[in-house]
C-alpha positions in Angstrom: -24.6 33.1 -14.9 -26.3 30.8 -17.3 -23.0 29.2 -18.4 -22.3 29.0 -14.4 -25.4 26.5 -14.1 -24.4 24.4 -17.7 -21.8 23.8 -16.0 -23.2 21.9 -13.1 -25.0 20.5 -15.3 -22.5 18.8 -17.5 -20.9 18.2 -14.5 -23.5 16.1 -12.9 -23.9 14.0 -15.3 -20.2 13.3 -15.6 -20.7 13.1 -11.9 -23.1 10.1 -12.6 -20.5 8.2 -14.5 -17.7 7.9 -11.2 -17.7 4.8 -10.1 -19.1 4.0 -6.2 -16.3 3.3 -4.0 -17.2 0.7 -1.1 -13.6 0.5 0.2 -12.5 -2.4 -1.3 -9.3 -2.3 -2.7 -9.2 -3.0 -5.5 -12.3 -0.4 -6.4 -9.7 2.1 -5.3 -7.5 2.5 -8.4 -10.6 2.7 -10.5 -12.2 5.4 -7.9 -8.7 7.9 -8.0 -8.1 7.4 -11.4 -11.8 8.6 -12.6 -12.3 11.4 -10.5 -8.9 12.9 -10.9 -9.9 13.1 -14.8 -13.4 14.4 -13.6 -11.9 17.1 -11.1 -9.3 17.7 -14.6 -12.0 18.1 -16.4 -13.9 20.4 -14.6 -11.3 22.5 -13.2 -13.0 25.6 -11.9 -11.3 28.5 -9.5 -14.7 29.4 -7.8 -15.1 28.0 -4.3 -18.5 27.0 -5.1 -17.5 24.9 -8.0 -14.7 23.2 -6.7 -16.7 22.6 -3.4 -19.8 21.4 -5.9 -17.3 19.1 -7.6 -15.6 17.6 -4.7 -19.4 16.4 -3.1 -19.5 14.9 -6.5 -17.0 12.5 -5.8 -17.5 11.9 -2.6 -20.7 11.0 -3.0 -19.7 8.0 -5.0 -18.6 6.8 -1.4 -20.2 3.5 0.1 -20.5 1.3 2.3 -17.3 1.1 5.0 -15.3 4.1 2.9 -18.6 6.1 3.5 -18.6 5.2 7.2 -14.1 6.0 7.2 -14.5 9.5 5.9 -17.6 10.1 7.9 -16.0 9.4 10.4 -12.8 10.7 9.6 -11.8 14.6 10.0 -10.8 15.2 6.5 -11.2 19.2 5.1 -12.9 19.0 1.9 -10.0 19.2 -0.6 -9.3 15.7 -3.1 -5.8 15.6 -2.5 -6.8 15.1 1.7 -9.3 12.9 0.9 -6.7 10.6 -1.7 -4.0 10.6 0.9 -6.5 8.9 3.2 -8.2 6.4 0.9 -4.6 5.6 -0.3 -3.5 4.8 4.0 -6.8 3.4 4.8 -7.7 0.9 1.8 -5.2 0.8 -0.6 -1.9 -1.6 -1.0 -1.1 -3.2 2.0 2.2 -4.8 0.7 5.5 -3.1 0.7 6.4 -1.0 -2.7 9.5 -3.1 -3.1 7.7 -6.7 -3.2 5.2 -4.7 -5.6 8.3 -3.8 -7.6 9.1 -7.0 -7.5 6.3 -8.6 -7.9 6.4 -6.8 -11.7 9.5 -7.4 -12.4 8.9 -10.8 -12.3 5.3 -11.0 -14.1 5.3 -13.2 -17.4 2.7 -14.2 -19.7 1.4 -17.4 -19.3 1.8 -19.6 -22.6 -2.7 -19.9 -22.1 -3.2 -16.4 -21.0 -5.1 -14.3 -23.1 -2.8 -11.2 -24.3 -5.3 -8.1 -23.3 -5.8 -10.0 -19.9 -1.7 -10.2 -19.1 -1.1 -6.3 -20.8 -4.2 -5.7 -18.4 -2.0 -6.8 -15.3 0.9 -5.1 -15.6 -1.0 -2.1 -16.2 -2.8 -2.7 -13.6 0.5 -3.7 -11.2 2.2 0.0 -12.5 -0.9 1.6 -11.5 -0.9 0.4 -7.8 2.9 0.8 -7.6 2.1 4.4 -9.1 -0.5 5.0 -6.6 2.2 3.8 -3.6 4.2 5.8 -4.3 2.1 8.8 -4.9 0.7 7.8 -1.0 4.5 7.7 0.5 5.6 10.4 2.5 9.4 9.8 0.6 11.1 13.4 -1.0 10.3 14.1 -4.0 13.9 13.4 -5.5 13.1 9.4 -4.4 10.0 9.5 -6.0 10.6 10.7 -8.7 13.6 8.1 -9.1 11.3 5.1 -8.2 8.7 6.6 -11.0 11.8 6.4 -13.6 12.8 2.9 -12.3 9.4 1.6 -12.6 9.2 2.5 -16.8 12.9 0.9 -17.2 11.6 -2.6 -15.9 11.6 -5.1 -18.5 8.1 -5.9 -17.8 7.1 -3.3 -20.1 9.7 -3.8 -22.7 8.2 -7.6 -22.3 4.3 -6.1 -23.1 5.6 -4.1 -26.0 7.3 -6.9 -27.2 4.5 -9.5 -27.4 2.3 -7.0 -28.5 4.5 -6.6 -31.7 4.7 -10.3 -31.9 0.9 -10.9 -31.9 0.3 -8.2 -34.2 3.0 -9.7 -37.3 1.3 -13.3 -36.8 -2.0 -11.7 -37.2 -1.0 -10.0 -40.3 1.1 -13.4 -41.3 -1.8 -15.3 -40.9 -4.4 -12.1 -42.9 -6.5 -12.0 -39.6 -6.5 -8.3 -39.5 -8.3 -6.1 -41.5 
């Protein structure tokens, strides 16, 4: 039993660390992403704890997602309560102009290296989330996931990354 409530405690405090989610879009990647790895983390088979861990992350709700799921009939389970954050505030634009949109994403010859490696991980995590939310079979999604890692985009990131690293060590400005 005393492991039980060490538990909870590490937990909470964890807990503390989720970011609030006000349903605003783009705070919705962020919101999924942490409290899958929080509900990872604390992966527990007693009702109790997964029920503990769920109001966790829900309380991190704000604002108009608060007022949604309150609202909302949603059974206490994360995968519901994704689903509907995914239909109610995430992407509005089609997969495919996403897709698109990535395929077609270049570094700007100004643009800070971190900030454009930062976008299209960014873009892969909101096609990745689409998909995830798309009631397609599994055999499509599974061939859109596998699409998405062949677009040059990422052989592009991989590329300049290599690039900036050999002028850096050209140029002795690493370690």
């Amino acid at each position: 039993m005393a492991n039980e409530r060490i538990d909870l405690t590490i937990a909470e405090k964890f807990g503390l660390l989720l970011p609030e989610f006000s349903g605003v879009e783009n705070e919705l990647h962020s919101l999924i992403k942490s409290a899958e790895q929080y509900l990872f983390m604390f992966m527990n088979k007693n009702k109790l704890f997964k029920n503990y861990y769920f109001a966790v992350v829900k309380s991190k709700l704000i604002d108009r997602a608060l007022a949604e799921v309150s609202t909302s009939d949603i059974p206490d389970r994360w995968e519901t309560l994704k689903n509907f954050s995914n239909l109610k505030f995430g992407d509005q634009i089609n997969l495919d102009v996403l897709i698109q949109q990535l395929q077609f994403l270049n570094k700007k010859p100004d643009e800070d290296l971190l900030n454009f490696i930062d976008k299209v991980i960014s873009m892969k995590i909101r096609i990745n989330y689409q998909i995830d939310a798309d009631p397609m079979p599994d055999p499509q999604r599974q061939l859109y996931k596998l699409n998405i890692l062949k677009i040059s985009t990422f052989n592009q990131t991989v590329t300049t990354v290599k690039n900036y690293h050999s002028n850096m060590v050209q140029y002795e400005l690493l370690d």
